[in-house]
C-alpha positions as CSV (number, residue, x, y, z in Angstrom):
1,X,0.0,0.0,0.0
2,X,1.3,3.4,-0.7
3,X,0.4,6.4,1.4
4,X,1.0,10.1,1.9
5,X,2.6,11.4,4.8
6,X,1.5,15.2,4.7
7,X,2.6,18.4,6.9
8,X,1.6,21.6,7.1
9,X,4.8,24.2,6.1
10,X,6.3,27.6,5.9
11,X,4.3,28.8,8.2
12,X,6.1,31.4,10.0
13,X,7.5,34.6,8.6
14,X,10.7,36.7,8.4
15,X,13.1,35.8,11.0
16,X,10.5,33.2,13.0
17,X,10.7,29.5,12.4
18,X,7.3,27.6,14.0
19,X,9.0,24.3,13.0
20,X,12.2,23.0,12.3
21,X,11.2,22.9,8.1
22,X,14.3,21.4,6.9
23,X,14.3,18.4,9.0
24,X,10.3,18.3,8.5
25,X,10.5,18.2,4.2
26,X,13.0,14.8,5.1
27,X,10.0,12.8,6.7
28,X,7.2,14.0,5.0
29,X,6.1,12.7,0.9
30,X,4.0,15.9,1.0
31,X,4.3,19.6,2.0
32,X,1.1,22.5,2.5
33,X,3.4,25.9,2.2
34,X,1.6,28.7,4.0
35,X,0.9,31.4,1.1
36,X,1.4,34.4,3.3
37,X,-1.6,35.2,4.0
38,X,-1.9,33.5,8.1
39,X,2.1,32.8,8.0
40,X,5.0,32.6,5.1
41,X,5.9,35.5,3.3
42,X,7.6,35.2,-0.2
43,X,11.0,34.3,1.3
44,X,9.8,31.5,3.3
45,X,7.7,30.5,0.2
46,X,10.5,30.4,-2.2
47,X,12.8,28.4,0.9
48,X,10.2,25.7,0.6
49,X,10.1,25.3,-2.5
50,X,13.7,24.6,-2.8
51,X,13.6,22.5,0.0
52,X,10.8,20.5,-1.6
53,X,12.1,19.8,-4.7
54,X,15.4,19.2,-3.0
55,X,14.0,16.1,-1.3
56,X,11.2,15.0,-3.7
57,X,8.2,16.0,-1.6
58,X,5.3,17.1,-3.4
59,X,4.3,21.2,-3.4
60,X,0.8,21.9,-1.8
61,X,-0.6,25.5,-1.4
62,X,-2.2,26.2,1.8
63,X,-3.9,29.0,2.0
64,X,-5.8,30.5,4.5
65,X,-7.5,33.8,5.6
66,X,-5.5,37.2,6.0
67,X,-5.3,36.9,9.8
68,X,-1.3,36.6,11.4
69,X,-1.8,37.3,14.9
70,X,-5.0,34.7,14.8
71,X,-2.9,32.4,13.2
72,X,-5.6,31.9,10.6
73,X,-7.9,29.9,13.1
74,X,-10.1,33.1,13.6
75,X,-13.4,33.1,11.0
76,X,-13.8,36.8,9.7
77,X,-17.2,37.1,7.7
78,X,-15.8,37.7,4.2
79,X,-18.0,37.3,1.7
80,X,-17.9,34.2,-0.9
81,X,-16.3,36.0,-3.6
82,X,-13.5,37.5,-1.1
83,X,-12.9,33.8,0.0
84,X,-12.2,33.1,-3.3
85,X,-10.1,35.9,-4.6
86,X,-7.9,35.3,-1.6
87,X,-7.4,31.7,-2.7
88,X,-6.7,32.7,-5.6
89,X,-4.2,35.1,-4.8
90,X,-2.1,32.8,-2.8
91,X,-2.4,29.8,-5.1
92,X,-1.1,32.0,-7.8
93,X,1.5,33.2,-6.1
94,X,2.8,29.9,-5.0
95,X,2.6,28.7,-8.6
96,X,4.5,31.6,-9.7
97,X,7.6,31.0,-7.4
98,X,7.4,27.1,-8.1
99,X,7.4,27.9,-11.7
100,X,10.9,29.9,-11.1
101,X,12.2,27.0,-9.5
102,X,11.3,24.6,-12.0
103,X,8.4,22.6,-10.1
104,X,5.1,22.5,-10.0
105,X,2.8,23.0,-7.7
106,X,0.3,19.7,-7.1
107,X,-2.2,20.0,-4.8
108,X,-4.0,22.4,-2.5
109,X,-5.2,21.8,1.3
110,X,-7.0,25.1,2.8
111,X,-5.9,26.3,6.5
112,X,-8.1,26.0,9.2
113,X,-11.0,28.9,9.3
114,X,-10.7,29.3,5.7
115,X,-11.3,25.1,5.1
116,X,-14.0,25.4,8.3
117,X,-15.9,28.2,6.2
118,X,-15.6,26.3,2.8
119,X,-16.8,23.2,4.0
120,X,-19.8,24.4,6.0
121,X,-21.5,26.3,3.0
122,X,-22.3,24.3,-0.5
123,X,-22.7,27.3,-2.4
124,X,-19.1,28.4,-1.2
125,X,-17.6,24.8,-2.0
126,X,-18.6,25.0,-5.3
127,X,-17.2,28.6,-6.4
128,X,-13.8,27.1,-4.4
129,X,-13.6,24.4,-6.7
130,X,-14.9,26.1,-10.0
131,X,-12.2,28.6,-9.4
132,X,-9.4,25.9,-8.9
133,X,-10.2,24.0,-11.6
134,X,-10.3,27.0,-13.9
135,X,-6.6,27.6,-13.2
136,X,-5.6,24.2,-13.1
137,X,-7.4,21.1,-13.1
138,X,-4.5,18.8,-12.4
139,X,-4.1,20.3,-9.1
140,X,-5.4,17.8,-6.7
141,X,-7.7,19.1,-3.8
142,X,-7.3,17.4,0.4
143,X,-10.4,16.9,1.4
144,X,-12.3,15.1,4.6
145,X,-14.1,12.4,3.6
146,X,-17.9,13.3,3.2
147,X,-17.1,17.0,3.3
148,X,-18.4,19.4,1.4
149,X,-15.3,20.5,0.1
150,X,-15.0,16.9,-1.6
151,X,-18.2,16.7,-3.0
152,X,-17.7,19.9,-4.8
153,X,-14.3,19.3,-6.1
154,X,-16.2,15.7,-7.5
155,X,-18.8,18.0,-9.2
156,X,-15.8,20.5,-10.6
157,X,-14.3,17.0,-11.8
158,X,-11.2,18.1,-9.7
159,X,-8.8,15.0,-7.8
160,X,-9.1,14.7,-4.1
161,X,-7.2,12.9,-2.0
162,X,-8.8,12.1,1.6
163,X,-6.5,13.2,4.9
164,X,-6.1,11.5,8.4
165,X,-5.2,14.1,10.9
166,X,-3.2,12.0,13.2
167,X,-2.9,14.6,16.1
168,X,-6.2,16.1,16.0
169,X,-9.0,14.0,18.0
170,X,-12.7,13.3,16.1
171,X,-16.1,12.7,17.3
172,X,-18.6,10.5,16.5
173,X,-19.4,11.7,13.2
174,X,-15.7,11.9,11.8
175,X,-15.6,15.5,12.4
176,X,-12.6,17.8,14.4
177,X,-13.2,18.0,18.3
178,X,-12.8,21.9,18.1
179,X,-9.0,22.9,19.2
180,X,-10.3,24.9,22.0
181,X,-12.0,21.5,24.1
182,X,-9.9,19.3,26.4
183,X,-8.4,16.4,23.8
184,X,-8.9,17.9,20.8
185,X,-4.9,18.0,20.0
186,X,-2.9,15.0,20.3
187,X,0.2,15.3,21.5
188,X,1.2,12.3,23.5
189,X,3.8,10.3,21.6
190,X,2.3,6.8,22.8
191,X,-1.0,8.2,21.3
192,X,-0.3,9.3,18.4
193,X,1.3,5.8,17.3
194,X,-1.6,4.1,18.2
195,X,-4.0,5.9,16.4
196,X,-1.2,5.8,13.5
197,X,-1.1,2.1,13.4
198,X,-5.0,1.2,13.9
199,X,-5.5,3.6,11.1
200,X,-3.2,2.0,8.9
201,X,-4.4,-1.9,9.8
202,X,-7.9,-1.7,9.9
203,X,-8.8,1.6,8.2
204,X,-10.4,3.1,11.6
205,X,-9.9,5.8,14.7
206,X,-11.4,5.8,17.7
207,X,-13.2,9.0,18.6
208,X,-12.5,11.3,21.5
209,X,-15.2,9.3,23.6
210,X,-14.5,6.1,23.0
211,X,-16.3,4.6,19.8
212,X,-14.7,3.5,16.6
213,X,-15.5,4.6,13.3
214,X,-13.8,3.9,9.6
215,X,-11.8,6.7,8.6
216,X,-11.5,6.2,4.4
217,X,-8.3,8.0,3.6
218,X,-5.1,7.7,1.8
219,X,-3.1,10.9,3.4
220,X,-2.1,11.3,7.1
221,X,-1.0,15.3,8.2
222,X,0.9,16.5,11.0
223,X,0.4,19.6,12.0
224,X,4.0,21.8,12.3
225,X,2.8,23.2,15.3
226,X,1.7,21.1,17.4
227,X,4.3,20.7,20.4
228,X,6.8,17.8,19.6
229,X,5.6,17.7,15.6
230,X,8.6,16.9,14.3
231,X,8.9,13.7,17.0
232,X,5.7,13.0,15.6
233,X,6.1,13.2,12.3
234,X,9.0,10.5,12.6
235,X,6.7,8.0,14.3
236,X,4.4,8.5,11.7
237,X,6.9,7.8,9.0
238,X,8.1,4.7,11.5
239,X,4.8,3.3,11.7
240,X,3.8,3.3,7.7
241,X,7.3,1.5,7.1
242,X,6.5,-0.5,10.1
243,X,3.2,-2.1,8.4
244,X,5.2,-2.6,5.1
245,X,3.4,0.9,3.1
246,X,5.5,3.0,1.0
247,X,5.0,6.7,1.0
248,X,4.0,8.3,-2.1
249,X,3.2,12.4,-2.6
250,X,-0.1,13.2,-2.9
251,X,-0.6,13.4,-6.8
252,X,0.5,9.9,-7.0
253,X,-2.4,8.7,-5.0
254,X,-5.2,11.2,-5.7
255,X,-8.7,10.0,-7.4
């Protein structure tokens, strides 16, 4: 089996590092660079790049909403067509500085509040996906599985490839325990690999209070700033090799 070990990247700006990047682009098959809108700047966006190709990892655009200081977690009521002209701005931006390395950019997975507002409104979904596909329909889109997001890049005929979010805790109905309740970030080493390997053997997670339920997906991310990520990230790698997968970036294994 192959699989896609994702992270998110980039994501501070300037002189500020939230994650050690360079050790980071060595674990993961994937990397989501922060389009300077809630982190990066065009520096760190062209460092990433390099690094990327450097190592073989696939290039993601992450974008997310013009917030810094909120880290991009805070929702600010834009309206649908603002969502989208700020995805558009930072996808084309990161395509532009790929393009002056020589790579491509392959896939796109939006930030927090941005993704949260996307995926809660149908209407918004669809002009998302429209707008992707109109620049490039190759580009492959990270979706949860069910989400609204997915089903409108299936109706834009757009490639999606599902994520497990191996330090973030679910509920019952295979959605995100919200960040600010007790549990909903995993940290614990021990935790994390345990949730890592049932994942990977029988195809499920077991939810914040207790029950299990399938989780369909071929792309695990680490988040780069949760406390310990890169610790985490290397059990993640350690447990895929451990079951016999291979990692593969995301444009290898999108449908």
């Amino acid at each position: 089996m192959k699989i896609d070990l994702n992270s998110d990247m980039g994501e501070g700006f300037g002189p500020y590092r939230l994650c050690d990047d360079e050790a980071m682009m060595k674990i993961v098959s994937s990397a989501n660079i922060a389009c300077g809108f809630h982190g990066g700047d065009p520096d760190t966006m062209g460092r990433m790049v390099r690094l990327a190709k450097q190592n073989g990892v696939g290039i993601g655009a992450h974008p997310g909403l013009p917030d810094r200081f909120g880290f991009g977690r805070r929702e600010i009521p834009f309206s649908a067509d603002e969502l989208r002209q700020q995805m558009l701005y930072q996808l084309g931006a990161l395509m532009a500085i790929a393009r002056s390395e020589r790579v491509a950019v392959s896939h796109l997975s939006f930030h927090a509040a941005m993704g949260n507002m996307v995926n809660r409104d149908p209407v918004i979904a669809d002009l998302m996906m429209d707008a992707i596909a109109t620049v490039d329909r190759g580009l492959v889109v990270f979706v949860t599985s069910g989400s609204e997001i997915e089903l409108a890049a299936r109706r834009a005929r757009l490639k999606t490839l599902a994520l497990f979010l191996a330090d973030r805790a679910y509920d019952a109905d295979g959605k995100l325990v919200p960040r600010g309740l007790p549990g909903a970030v995993v940290k614990d080493e021990d935790s994390v690999r345990a949730r890592v390997r049932q994942f990977l053997l029988d195809g499920t997670v077991r939810t914040i209070d207790g029950a299990v339920i399938a989780m369909p997906a071929r792309s695990i991310l680490v988040h780069s700033d949760t406390p310990g990520a890169l610790e985490l990230a290397g059990i993640v790698r350690g447990e895929i090799e451990a079951t016999g997968a291979t990692l593969a970036p995301a444009a290898e294994l999108a449908e």
